[in-house]
C-alpha positions in Angstrom: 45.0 93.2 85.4 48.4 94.8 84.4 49.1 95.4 80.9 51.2 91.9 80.9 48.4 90.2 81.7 45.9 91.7 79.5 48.7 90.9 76.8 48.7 87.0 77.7 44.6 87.2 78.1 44.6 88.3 74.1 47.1 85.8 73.1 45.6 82.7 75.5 42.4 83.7 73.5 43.6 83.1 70.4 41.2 81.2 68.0 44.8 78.8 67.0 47.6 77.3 68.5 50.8 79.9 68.6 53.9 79.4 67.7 54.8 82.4 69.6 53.4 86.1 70.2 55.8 89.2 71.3 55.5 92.4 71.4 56.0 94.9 68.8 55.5 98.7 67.7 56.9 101.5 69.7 57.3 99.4 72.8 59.8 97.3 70.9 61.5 100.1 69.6 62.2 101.3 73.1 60.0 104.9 72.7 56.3 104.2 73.2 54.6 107.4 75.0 52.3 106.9 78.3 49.6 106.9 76.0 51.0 104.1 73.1 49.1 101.3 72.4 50.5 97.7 72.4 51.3 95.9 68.7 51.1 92.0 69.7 52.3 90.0 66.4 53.0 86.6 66.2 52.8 83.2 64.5 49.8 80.9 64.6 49.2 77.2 63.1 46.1 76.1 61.7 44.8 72.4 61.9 44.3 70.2 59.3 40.5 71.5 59.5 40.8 74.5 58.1 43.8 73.5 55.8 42.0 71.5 53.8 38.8 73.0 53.2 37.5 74.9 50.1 38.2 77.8 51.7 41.2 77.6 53.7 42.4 79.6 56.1 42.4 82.3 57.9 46.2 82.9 57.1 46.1 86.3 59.0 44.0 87.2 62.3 43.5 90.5 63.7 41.8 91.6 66.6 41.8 95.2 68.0 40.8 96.1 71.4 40.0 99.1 73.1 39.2 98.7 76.5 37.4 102.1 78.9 40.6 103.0 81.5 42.5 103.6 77.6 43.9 100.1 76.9 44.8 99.4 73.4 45.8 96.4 71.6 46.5 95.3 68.1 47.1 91.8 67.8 48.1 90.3 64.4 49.2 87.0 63.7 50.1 84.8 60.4 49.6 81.3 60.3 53.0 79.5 60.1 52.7 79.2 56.2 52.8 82.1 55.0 55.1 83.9 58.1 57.7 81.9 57.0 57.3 82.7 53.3 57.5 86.6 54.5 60.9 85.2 56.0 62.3 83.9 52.8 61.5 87.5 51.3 63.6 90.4 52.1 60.9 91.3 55.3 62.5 92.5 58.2 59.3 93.3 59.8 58.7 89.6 60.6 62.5 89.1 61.9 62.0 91.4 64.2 58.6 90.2 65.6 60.1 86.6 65.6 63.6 87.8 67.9 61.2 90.7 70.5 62.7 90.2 73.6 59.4 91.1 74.4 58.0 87.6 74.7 53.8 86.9 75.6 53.8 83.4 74.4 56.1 81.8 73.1 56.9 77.5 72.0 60.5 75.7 71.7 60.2 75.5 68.4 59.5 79.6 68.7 63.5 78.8 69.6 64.3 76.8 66.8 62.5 79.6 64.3 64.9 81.9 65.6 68.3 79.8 64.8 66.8 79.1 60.9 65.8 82.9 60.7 69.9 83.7 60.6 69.4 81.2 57.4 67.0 83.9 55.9 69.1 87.4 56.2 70.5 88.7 53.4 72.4 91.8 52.3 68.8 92.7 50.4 67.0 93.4 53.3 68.7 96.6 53.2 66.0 97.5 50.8 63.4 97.1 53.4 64.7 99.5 55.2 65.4 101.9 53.0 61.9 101.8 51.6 60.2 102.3 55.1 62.5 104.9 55.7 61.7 106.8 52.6 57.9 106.5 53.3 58.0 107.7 57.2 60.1 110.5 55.9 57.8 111.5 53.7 55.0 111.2 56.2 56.9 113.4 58.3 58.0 116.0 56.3 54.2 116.7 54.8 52.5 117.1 58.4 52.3 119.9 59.5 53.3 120.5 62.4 55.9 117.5 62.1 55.4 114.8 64.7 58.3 113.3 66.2 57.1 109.4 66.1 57.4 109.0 61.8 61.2 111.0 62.6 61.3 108.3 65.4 60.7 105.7 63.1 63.2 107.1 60.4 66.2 106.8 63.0 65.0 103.5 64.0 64.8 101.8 60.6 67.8 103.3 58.8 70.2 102.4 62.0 68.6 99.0 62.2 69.4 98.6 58.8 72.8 99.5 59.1 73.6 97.1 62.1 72.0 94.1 60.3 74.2 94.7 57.1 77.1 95.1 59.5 76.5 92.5 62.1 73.8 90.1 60.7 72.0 90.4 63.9 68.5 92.0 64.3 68.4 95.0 67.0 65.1 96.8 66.7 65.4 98.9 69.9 66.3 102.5 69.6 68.0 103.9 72.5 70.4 100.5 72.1 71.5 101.1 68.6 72.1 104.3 69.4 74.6 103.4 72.1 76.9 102.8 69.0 75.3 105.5 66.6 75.5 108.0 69.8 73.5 110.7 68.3 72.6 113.0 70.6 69.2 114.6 68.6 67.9 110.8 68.4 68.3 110.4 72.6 66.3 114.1 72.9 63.5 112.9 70.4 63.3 109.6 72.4 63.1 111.1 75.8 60.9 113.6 74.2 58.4 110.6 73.3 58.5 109.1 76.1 58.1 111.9 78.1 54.5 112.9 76.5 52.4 112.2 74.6 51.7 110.1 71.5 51.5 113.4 68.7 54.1 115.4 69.8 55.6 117.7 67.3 58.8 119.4 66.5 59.6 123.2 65.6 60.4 124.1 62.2 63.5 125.3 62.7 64.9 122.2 63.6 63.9 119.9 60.2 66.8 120.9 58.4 69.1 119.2 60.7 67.1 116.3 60.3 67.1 116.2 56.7 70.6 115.8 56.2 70.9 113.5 58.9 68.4 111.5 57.2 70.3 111.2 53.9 73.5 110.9 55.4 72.0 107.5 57.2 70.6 106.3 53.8 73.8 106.9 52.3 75.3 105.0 55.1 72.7 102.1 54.8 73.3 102.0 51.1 77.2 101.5 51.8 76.9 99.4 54.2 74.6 97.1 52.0 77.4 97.2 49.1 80.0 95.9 51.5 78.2 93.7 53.9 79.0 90.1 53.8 75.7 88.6 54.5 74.6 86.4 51.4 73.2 86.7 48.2 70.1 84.9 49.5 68.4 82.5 51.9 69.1 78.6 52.2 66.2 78.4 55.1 64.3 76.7 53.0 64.7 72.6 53.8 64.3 73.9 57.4 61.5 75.8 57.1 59.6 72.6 55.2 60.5 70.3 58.0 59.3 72.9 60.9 56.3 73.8 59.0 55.5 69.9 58.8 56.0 69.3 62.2 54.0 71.7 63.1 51.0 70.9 61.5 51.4 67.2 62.4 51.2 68.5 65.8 48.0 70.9 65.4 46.3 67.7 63.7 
C-alpha cells in the first residue's frame, strides 16, 4: 500500500465514528523530509455507551505505528466534545487540523465544522502563536548544532499568525505564505528540508540573521494583532451545541 492508503487503513480502523481525519505536521506545513513521519489528527464521536458510563470516555485516542520498510504514523483524535471546546479557546492547532487540505476521512458535517470554525477566530489567537514561536525558538537556539525543522516551525507559526490576524483565514502551509512574505532564507531552509533528511542543521554563522528576523516577525505578529479586526471573541457557541447534538444522536 501507498502511504494514502495506509493513512485511510489507520483512520478506517478507528475504534469511533470520525467526524473527519486530515493530515497534519510537516506534511501540512509543506516541508516534511523523505524520511518525516505522518501526524493524522482528527475528530471522533463517542456513543451514548461510553458517554454515560462511570467512566466516560476516551476523549482523546492515540495510536502510533511504526511499520519495517520506515512507515510512521501518529494518529490523534478528540472526541467531538472537547475538540470543539479547544475551538472556542484561542487554539489554532485544532483550526488548522479541522481546514488540512489534506483530507483522509472526512463527513458533511466535517463541512459544516468548518463554516462555524470562522465563528471561533479571534484577534487572541495571536497569542497562540506567539507562544509556539517563543518555545521552538528556544528549542532551536539551545541545540547544538541548530536544526533547521524548530527554525522551520518558527517561520511557519509567526507568518501564519500574521495572515490570520490580517485575513481571518487559516493558511498553515509554508512555502504558500511565503509567496506573500517572499523571504528568500525561508524558501532555502524549506528546500533544504525537503531535500534531506529529517535533523538537518545549520552553520553558526548564519543564526544571527535569524534572530532578528525572528523578532522582527513577532513584532509584526504583535502589530498585526493590535490592529486586526477579527473580534473580541467567539459566538460559535449555539452552533457548536446543535452539531455536537446531532452528532451524538447519530452515534446512538
Amino acid at each position: 500500500m501507498n502511504a494514502q492508503q495506509r493513512l485511510e487503513a489507520a483512520a478506517a480502523a478507528h475504534p469511533f465514528p470520525l467526524l473527519f481525519a486530515t493530515i497534519s505536521g510537516a506534511h501540512l506545513y509543506g516541508f516534511a523530509s523523505p524520511d518525516s513521519d505522518y501526524d493524522l489528527r482528527g475528530c471522533h464521536v463517542l456513543p451514548a455507551d461510553e458517554i454515560f458510563k462511570l467512566d466516560p470516555g476516551p476523549w482523546t485516542v492515540q495510536t502510533d505505528r511504526r511499520e519495517a520498510d520506515g512507515f510512521e504514523l501518529d494518529l490523534v483524535t478528540h472526541d467531538a466534545l472537547k475538540f470543539f471546546g479547544l475551538m472556542l479557546k484561542k487554539n489554532g492547532y485544532v483550526l488548522e487540523q479541522l481546514h488540512s487540505p489534506l483530507i483522509v476521512a472526512t463527513t458533511p458535517e466535517h463541512e459544516e465544522l468548518k463554516s462555524i470554525a470562522r465563528l471561533c477566530i479571534t484577534r487572541h489567537h495571536a497569542h497562540h502563536y506567539l507562544g509556539f514561536a517563543e518555545t521552538q525558538w528556544r528549542l532551536f537556539d539551545k541545540e547544538r548544532p541548530r536544526r533547521v525543522k524548530p527554525l522551520l516551525y518558527v517561520y511557519r507559526v509567526l507568518l501564519t499568525g500574521i495572515h490570520l490576524m490580517q485575513t481571518g483565514d487559516i493558511e498553515a502551509n509554508l512555502a504558500r505564505l511565503n509567496e506573500t512574505a517572499r523571504l528568500p532564507h525561508v524558501a532555502d531552509l524549506i528546500a533544504r528540508k525537503i531535500d534531506g533528511p529529517e535533523r538537518a542543521t545549520l552553520e553558526d554563522a548564519d543564526i544571527e540573521r535569524h534572530r532578528r528576523e525572528f523578532e522582527r516577525l513577532r513584532s509584526e505578529l504583535e502589530t498585526a494583532s493590535r490592529s486586526s479586526e477579527l473580534p473580541e471573541r467567539p459566538t460559535a457557541r449555539a452552533a457548536l451545541d446543535d452539531l455536537l447534538i446531532r452528532l451524538r444522536r447519530q452515534a446512538g
